[in-house]
C-alpha positions in Angstrom: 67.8 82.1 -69.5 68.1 81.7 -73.3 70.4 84.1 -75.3 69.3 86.4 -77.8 72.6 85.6 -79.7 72.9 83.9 -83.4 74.7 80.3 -82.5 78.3 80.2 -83.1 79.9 80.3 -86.6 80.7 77.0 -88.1 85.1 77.4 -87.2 87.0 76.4 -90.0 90.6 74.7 -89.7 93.6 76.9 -91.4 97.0 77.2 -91.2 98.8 80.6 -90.2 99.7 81.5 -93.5 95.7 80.8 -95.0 94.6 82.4 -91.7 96.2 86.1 -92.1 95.3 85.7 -96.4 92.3 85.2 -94.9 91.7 88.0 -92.0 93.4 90.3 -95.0 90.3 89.0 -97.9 88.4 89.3 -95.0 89.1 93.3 -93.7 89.1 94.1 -98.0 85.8 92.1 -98.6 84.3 93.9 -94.9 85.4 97.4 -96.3 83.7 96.8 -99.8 80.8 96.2 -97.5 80.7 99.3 -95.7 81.6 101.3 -99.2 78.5 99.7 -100.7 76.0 100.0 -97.8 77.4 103.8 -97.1 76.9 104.7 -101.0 73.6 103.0 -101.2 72.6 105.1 -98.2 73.9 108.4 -99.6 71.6 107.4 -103.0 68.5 106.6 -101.1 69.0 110.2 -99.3 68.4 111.6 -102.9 70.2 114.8 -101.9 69.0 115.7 -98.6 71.5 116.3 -96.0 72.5 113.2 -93.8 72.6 113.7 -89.9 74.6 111.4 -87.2 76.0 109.1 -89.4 79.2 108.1 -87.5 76.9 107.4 -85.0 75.0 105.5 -86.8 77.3 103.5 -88.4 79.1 102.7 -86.2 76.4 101.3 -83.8 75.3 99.4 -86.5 78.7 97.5 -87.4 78.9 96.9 -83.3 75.6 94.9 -82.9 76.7 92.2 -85.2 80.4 92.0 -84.2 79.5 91.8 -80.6 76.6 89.2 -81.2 79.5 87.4 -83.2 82.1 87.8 -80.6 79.8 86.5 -77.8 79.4 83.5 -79.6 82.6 83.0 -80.6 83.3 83.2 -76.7 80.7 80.9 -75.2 78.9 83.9 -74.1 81.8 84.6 -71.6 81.9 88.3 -71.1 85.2 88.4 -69.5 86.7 86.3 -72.5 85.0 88.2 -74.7 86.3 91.8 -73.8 90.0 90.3 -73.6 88.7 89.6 -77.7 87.6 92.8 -78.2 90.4 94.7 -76.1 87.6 96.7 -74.4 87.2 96.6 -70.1 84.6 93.7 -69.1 82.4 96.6 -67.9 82.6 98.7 -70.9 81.8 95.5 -73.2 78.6 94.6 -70.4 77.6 98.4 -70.6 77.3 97.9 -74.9 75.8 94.5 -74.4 72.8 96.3 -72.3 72.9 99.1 -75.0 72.1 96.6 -77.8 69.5 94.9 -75.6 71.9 91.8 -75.8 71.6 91.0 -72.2 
């Protein structure tokens, strides 16, 4: 069965110290991100009242982290929820939700 997943990010060698200045640039540049996106969203709404956005968002930011996190993990689900600190049903249950299995 082929996988629907993107294949696995080039991994990159770093030292602890570049690592967590990197996971830090990371979470600041991935915030930006979401400020940008969420303000371009409020400006294409040209006023009119937004509906579900938490929703929204949020099961938008899930599809690429667990297509990421899959791939990070071989496609191991079990590996893969230990990653995510969810329960290996709860990550199959959002994997079916996304259409990822």
């Amino acid at each position: 069965m082929s996988q629907s997943f993107p294949p696995p990010l080039q991994q990159h060698a770093r030292t602890p110290a570049a690592s967590a200045g990197a996971v830090s640039a990371a979470s600041t540049d991935l915030q930006a991100c979401v400020r940008a996106s969420l303000q371009a969203y409020f400006d294409d709404l040209d006023g009119e009242t937004p509906a579900n956005m938490y929703d929204m968002v949020l099961r938008l930011m899930e599809l690429p982290l667990l297509e990421t996190v899959m791939a990070h993990a071989d496609y191991n689900q079990s590996r893969a929820a230990q990653w995510l600190g969810l329960n290996r049903n709860t990550l199959r249950k959002k994997l079916l939700e996304h259409d990822l299995l």
